[in-house]
mmCIF file of the N, C-alpha and C atoms, coordinates in Angstrom:
data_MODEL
# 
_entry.id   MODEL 
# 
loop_
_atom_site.group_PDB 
_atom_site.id 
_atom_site.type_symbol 
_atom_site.label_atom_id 
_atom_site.label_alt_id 
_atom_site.label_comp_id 
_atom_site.label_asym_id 
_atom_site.label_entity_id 
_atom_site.label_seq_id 
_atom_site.pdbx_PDB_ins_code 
_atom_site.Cartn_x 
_atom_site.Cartn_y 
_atom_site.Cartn_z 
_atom_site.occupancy 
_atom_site.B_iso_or_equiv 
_atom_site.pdbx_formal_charge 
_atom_site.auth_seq_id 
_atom_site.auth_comp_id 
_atom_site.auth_asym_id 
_atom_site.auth_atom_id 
_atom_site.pdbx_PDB_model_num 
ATOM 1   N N  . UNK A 1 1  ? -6.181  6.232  -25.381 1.00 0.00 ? 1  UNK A N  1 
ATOM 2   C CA . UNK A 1 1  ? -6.868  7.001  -26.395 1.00 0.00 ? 1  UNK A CA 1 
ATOM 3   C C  . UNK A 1 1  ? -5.917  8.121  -26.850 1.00 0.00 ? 1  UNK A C  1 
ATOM 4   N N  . UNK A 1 2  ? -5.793  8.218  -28.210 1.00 0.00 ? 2  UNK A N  1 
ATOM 5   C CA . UNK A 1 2  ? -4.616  9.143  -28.563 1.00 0.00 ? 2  UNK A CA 1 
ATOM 6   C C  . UNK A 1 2  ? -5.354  10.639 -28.637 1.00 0.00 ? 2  UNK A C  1 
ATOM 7   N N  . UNK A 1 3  ? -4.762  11.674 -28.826 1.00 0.00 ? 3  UNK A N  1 
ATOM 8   C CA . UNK A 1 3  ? -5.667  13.052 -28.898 1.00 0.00 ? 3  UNK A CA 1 
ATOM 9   C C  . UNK A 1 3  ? -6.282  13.360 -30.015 1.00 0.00 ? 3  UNK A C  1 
ATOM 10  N N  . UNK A 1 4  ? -5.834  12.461 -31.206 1.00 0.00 ? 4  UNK A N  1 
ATOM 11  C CA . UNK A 1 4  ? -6.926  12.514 -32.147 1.00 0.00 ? 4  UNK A CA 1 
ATOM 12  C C  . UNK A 1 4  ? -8.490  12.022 -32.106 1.00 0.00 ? 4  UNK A C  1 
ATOM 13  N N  . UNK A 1 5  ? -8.015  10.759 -31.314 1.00 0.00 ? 5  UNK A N  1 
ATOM 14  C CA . UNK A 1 5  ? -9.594  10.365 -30.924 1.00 0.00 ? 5  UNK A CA 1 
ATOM 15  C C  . UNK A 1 5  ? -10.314 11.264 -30.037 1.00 0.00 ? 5  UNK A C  1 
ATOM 16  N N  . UNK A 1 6  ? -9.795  11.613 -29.202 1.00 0.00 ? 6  UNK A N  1 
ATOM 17  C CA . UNK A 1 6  ? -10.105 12.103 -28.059 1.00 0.00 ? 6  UNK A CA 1 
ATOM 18  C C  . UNK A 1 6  ? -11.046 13.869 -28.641 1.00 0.00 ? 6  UNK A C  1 
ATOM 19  N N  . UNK A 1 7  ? -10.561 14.058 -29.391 1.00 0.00 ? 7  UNK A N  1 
ATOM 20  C CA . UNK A 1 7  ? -10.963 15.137 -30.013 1.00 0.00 ? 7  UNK A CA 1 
ATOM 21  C C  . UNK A 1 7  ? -12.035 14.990 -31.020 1.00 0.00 ? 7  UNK A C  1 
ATOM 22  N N  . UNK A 1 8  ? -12.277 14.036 -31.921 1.00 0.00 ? 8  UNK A N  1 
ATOM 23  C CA . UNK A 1 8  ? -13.102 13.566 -32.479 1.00 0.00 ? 8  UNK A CA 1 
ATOM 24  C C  . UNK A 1 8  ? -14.305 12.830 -31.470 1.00 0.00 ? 8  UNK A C  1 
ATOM 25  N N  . UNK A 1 9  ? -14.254 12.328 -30.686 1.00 0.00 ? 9  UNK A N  1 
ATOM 26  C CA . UNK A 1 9  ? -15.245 12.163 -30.108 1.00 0.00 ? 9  UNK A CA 1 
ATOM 27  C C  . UNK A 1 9  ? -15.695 13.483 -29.299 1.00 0.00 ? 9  UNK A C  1 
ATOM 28  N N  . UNK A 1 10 ? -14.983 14.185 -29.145 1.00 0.00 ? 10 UNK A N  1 
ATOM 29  C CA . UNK A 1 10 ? -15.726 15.376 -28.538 1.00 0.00 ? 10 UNK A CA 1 
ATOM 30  C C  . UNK A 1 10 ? -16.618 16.290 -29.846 1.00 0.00 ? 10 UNK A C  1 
ATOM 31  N N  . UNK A 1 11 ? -15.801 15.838 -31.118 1.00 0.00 ? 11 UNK A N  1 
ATOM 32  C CA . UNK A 1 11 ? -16.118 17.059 -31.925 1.00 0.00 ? 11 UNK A CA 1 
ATOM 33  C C  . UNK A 1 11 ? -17.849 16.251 -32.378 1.00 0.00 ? 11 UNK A C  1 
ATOM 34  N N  . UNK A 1 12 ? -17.786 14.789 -32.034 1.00 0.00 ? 12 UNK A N  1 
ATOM 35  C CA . UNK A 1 12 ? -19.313 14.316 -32.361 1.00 0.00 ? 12 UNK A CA 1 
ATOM 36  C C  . UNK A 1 12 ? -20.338 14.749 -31.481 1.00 0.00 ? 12 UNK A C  1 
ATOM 37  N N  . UNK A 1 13 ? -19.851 14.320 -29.837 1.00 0.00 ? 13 UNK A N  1 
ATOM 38  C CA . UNK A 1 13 ? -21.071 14.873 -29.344 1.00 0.00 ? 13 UNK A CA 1 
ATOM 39  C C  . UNK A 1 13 ? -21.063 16.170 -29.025 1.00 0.00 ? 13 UNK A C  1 
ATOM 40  N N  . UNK A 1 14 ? -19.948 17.107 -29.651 1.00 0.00 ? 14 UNK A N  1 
ATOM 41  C CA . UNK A 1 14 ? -20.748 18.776 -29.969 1.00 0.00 ? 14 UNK A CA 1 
ATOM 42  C C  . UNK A 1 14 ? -21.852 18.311 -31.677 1.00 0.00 ? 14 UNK A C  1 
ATOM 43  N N  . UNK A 1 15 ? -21.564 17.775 -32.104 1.00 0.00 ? 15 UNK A N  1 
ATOM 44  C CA . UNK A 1 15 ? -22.864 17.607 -33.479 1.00 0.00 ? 15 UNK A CA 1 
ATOM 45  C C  . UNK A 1 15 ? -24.114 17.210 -32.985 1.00 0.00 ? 15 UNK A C  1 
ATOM 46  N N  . UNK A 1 16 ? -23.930 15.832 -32.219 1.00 0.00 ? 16 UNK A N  1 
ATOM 47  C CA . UNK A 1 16 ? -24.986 15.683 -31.357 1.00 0.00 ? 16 UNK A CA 1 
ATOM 48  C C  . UNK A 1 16 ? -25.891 16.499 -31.080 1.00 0.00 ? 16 UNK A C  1 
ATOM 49  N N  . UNK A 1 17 ? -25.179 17.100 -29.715 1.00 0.00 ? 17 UNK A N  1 
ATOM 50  C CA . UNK A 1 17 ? -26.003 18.348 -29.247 1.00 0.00 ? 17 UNK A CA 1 
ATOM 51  C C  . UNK A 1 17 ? -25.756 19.763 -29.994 1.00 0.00 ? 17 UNK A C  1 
ATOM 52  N N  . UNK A 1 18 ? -25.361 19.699 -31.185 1.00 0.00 ? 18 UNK A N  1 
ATOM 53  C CA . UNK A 1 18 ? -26.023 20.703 -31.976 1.00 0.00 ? 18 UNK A CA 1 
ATOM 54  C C  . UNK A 1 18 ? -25.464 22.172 -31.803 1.00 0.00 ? 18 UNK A C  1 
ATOM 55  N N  . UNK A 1 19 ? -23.532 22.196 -31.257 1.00 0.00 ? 19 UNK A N  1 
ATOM 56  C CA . UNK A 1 19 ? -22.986 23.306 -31.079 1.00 0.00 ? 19 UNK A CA 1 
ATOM 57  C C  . UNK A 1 19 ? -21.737 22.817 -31.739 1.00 0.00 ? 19 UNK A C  1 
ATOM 58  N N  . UNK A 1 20 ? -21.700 21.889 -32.394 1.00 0.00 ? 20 UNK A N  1 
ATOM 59  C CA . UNK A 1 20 ? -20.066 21.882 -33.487 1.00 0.00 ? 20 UNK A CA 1 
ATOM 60  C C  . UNK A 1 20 ? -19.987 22.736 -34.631 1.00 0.00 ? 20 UNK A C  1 
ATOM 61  N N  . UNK A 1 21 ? -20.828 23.377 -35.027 1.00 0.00 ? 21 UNK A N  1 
ATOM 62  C CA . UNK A 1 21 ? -20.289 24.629 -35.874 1.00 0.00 ? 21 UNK A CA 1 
ATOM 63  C C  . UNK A 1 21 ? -19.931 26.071 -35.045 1.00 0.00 ? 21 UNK A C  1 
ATOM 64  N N  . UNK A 1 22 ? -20.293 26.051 -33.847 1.00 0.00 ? 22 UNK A N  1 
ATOM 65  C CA . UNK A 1 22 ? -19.649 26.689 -32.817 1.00 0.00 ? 22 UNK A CA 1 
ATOM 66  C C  . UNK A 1 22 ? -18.627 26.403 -32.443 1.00 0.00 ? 22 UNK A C  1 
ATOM 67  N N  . UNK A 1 23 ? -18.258 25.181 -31.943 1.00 0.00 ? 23 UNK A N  1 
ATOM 68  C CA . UNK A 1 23 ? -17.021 25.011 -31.562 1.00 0.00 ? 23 UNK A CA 1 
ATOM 69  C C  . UNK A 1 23 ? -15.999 25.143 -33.050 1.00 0.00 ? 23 UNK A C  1 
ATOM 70  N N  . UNK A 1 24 ? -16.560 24.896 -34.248 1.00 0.00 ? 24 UNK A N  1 
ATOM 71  C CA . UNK A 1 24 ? -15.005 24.996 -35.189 1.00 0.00 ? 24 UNK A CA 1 
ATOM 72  C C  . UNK A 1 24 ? -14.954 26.349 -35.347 1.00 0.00 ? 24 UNK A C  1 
ATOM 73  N N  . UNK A 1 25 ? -15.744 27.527 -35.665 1.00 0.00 ? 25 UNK A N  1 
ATOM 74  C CA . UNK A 1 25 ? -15.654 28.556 -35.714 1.00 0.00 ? 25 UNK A CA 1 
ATOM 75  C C  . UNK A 1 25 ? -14.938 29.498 -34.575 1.00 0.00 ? 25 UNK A C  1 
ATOM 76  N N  . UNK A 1 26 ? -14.977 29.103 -33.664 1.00 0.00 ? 26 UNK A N  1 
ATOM 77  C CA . UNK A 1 26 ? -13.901 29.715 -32.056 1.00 0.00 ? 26 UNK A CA 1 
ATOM 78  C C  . UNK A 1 26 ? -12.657 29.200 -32.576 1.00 0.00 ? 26 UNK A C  1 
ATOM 79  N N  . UNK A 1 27 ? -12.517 27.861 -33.078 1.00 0.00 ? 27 UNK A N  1 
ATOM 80  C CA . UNK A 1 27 ? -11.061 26.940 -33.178 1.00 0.00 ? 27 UNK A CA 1 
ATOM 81  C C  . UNK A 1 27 ? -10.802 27.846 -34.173 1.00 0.00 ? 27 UNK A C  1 
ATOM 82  N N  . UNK A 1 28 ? -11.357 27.829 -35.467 1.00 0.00 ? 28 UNK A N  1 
ATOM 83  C CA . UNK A 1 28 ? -10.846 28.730 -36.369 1.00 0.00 ? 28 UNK A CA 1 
ATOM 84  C C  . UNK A 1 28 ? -10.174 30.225 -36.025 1.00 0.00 ? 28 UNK A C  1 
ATOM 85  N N  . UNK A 1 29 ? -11.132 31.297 -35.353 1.00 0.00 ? 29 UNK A N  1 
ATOM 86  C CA . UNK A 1 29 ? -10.563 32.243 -34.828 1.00 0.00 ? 29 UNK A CA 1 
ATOM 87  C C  . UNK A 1 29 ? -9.547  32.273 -34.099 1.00 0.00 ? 29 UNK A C  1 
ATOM 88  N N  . UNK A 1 30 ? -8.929  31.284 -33.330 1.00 0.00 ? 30 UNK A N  1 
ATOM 89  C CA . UNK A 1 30 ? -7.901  30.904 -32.387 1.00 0.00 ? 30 UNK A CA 1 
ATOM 90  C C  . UNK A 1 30 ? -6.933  30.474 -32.805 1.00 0.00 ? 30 UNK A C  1 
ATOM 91  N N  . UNK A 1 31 ? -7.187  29.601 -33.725 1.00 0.00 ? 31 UNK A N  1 
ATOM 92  C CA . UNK A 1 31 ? -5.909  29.067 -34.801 1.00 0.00 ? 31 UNK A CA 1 
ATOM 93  C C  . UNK A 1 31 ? -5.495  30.476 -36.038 1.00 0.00 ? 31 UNK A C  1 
ATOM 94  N N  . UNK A 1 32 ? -6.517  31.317 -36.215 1.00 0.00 ? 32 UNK A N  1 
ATOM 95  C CA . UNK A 1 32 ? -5.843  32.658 -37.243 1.00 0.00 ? 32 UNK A CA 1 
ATOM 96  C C  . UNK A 1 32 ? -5.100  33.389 -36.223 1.00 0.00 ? 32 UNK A C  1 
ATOM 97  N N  . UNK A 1 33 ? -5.597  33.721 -34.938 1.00 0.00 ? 33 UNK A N  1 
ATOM 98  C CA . UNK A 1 33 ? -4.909  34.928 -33.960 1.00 0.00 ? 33 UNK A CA 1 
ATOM 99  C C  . UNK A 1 33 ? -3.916  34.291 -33.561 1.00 0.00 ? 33 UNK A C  1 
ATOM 100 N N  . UNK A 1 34 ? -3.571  32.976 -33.345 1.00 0.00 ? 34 UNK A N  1 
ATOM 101 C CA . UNK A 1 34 ? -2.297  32.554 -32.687 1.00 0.00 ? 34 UNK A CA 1 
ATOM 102 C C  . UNK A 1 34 ? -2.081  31.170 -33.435 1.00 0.00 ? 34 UNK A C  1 
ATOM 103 N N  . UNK A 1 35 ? -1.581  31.523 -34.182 1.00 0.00 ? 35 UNK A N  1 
ATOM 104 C CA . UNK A 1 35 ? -1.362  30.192 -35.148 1.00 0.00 ? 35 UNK A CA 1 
ATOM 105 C C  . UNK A 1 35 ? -0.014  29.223 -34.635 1.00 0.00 ? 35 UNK A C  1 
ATOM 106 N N  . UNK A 1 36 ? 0.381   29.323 -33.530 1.00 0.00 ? 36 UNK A N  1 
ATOM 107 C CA . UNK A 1 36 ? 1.743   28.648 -33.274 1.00 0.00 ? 36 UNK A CA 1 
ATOM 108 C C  . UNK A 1 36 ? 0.853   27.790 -31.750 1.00 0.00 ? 36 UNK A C  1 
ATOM 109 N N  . UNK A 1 37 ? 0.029   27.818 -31.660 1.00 0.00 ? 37 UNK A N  1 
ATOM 110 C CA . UNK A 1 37 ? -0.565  27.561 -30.498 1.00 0.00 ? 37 UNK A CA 1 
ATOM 111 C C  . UNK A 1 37 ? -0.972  25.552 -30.994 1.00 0.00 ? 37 UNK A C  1 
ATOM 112 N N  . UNK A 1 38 ? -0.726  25.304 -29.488 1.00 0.00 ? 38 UNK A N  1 
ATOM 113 C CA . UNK A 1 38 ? -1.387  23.933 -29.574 1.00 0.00 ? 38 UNK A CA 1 
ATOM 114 C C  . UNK A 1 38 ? -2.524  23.561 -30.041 1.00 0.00 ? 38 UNK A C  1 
ATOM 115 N N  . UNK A 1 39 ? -2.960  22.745 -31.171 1.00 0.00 ? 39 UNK A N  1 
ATOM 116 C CA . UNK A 1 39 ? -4.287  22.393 -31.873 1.00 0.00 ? 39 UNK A CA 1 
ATOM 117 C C  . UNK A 1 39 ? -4.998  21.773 -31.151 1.00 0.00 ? 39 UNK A C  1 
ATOM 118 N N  . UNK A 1 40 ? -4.238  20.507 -30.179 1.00 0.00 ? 40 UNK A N  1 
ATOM 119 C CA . UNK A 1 40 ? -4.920  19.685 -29.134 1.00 0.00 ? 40 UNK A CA 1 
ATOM 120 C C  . UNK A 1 40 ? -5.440  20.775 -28.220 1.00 0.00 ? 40 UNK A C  1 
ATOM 121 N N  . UNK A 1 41 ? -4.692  21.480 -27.490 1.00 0.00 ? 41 UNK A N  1 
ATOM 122 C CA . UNK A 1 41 ? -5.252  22.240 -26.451 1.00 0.00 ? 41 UNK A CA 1 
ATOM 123 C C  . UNK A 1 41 ? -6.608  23.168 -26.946 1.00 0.00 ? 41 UNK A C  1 
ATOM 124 N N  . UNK A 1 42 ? -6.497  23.845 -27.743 1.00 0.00 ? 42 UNK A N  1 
ATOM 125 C CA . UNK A 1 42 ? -7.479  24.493 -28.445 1.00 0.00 ? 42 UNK A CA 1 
ATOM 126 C C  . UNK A 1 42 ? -8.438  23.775 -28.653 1.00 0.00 ? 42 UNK A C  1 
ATOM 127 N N  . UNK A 1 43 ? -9.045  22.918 -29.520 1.00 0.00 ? 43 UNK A N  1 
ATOM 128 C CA . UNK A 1 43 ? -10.041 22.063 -29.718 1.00 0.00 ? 43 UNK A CA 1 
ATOM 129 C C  . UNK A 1 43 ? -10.354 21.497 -27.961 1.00 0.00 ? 43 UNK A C  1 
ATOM 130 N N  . UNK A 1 44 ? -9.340  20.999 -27.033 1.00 0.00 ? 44 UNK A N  1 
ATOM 131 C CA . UNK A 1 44 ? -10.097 20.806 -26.030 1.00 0.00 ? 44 UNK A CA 1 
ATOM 132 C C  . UNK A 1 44 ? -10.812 22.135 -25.346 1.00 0.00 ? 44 UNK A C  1 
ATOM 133 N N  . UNK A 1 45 ? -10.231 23.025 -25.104 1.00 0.00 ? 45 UNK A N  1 
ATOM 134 C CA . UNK A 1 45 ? -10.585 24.223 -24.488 1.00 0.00 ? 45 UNK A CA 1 
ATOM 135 C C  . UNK A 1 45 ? -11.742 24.846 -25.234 1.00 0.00 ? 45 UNK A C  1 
ATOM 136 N N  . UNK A 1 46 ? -11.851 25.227 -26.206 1.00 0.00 ? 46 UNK A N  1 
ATOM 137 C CA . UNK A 1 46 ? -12.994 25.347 -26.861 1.00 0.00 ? 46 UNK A CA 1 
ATOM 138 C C  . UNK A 1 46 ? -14.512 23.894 -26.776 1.00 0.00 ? 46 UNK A C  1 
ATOM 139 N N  . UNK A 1 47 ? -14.220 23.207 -26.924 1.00 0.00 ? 47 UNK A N  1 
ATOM 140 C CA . UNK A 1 47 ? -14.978 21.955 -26.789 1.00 0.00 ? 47 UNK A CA 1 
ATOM 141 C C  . UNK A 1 47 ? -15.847 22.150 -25.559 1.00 0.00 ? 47 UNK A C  1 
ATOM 142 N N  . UNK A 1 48 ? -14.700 22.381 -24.379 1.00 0.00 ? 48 UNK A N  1 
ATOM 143 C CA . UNK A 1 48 ? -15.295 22.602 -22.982 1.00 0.00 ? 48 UNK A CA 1 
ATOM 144 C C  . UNK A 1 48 ? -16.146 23.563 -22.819 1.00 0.00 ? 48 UNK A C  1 
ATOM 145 N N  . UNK A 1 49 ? -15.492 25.149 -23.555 1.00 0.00 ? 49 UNK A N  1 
ATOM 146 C CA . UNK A 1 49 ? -16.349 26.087 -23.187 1.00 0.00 ? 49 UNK A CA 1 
ATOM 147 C C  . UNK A 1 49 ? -17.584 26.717 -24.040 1.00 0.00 ? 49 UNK A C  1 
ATOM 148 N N  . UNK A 1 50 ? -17.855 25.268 -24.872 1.00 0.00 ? 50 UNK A N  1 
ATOM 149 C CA . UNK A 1 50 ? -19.073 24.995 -25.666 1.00 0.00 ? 50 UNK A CA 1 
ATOM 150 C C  . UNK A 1 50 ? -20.091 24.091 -24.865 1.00 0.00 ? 50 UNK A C  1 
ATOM 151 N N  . UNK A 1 51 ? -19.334 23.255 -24.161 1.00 0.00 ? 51 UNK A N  1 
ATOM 152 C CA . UNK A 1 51 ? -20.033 21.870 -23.630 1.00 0.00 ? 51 UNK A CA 1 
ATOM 153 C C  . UNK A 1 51 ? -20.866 22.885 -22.632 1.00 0.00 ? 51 UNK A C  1 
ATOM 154 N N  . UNK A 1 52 ? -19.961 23.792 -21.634 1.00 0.00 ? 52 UNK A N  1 
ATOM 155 C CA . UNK A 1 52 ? -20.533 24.024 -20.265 1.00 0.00 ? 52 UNK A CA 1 
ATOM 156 C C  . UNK A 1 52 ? -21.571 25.468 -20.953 1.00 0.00 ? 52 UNK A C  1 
ATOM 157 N N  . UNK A 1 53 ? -21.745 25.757 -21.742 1.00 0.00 ? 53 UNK A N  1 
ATOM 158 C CA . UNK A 1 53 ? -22.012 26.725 -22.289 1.00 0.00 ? 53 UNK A CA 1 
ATOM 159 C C  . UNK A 1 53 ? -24.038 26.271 -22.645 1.00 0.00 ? 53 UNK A C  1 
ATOM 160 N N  . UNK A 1 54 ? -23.901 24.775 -23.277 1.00 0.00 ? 54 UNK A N  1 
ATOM 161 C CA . UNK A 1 54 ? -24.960 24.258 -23.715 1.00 0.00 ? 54 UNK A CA 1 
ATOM 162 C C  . UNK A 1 54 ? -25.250 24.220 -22.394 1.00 0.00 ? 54 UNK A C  1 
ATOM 163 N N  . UNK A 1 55 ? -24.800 23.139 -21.427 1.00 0.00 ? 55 UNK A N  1 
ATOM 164 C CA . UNK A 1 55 ? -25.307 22.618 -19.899 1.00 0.00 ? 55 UNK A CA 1 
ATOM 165 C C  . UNK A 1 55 ? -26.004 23.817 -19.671 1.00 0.00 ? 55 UNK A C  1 
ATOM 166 N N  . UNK A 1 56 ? -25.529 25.265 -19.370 1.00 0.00 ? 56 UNK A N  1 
ATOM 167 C CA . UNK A 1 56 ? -26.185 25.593 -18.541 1.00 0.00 ? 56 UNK A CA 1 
ATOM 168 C C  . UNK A 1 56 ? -27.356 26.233 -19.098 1.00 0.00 ? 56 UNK A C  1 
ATOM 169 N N  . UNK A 1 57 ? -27.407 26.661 -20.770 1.00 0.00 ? 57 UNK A N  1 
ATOM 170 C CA . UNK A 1 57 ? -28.625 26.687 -21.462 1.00 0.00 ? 57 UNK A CA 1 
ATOM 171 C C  . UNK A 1 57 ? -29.523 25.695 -21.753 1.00 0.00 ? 57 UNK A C  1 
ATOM 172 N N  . UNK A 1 58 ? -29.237 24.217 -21.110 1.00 0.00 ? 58 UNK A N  1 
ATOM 173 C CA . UNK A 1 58 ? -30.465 23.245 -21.428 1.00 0.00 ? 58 UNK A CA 1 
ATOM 174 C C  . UNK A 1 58 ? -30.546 22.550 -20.203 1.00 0.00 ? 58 UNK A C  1 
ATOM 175 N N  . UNK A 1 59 ? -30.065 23.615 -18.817 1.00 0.00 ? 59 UNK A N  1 
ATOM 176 C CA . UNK A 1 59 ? -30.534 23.149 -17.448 1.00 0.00 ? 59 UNK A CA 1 
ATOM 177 C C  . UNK A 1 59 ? -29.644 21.560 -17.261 1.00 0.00 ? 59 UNK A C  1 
ATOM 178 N N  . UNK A 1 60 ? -28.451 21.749 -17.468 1.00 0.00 ? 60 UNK A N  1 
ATOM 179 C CA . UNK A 1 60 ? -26.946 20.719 -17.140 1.00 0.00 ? 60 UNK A CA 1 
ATOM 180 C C  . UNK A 1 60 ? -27.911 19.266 -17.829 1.00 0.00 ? 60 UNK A C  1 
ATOM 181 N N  . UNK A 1 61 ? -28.268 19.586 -19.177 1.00 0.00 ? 61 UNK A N  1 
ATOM 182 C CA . UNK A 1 61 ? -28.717 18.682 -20.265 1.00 0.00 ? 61 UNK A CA 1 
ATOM 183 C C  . UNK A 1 61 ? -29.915 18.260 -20.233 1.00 0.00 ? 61 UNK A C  1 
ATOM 184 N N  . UNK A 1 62 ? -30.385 18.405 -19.161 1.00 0.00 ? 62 UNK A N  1 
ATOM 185 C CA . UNK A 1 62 ? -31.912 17.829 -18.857 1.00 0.00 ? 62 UNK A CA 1 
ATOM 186 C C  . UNK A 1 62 ? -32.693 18.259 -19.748 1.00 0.00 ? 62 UNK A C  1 
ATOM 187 N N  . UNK A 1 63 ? -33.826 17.453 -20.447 1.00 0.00 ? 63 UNK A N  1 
ATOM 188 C CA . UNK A 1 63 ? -34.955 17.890 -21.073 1.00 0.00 ? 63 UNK A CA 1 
ATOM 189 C C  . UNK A 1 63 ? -36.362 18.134 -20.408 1.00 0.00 ? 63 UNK A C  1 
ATOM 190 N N  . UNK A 1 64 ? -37.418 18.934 -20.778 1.00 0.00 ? 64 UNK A N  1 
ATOM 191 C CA . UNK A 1 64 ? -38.487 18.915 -19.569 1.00 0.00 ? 64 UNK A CA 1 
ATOM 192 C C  . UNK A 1 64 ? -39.515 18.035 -20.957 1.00 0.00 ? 64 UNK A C  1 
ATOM 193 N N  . UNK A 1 65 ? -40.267 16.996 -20.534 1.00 0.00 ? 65 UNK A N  1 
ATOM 194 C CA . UNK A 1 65 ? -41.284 16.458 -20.726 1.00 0.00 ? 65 UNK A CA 1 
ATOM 195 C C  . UNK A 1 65 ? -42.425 16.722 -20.816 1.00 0.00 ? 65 UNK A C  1 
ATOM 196 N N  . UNK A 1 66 ? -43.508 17.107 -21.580 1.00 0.00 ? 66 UNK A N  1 
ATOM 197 C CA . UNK A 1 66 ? -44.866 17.642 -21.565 1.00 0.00 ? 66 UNK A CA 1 
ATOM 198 C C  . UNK A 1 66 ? -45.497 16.059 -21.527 1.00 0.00 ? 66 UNK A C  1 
ATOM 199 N N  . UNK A 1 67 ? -46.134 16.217 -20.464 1.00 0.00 ? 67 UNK A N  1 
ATOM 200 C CA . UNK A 1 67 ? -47.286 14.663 -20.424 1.00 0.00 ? 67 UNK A CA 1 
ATOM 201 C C  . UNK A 1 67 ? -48.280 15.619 -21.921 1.00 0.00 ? 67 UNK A C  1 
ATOM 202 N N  . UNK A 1 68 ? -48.520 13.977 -22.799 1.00 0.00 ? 68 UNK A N  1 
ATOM 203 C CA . UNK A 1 68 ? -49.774 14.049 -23.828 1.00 0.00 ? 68 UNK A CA 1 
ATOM 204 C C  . UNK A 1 68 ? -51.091 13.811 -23.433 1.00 0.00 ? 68 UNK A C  1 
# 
């Protein structure tokens, strides 16, 4: 898997779960303050500290169920 994919599939299931305009907005700020910096690394590092960010606000992804 090359790092383009690899990044694109991360950047879907941040859409998924509903924090990829979070994650481009950090990338953005990171890419203006240090613009010589790795794009791969950035998008992963950000990605991550979006992913673990959701986990631990939706209880490490779990949903709770209301019986009808």
């Amino acid at each position: 898997m090359t790092n383009e994919e690899r990044i694109e599939e991360r950047l879907i299931h941040a859409h998924e779960r509903g924090y990829y305009h979070k994650v481009m907005e950090k990338v953005k700020h990171i890419m203006i303050t240090t613009p010589k910096s790795d794009q791969y690394k950035i998008y992963d590092m950000v990605c991550e500290e979006c992913k673990q960010e959701w986990l631990k606000n939706t209880n490490y992804g779990t949903t709770e169920h209301t019986p009808n």
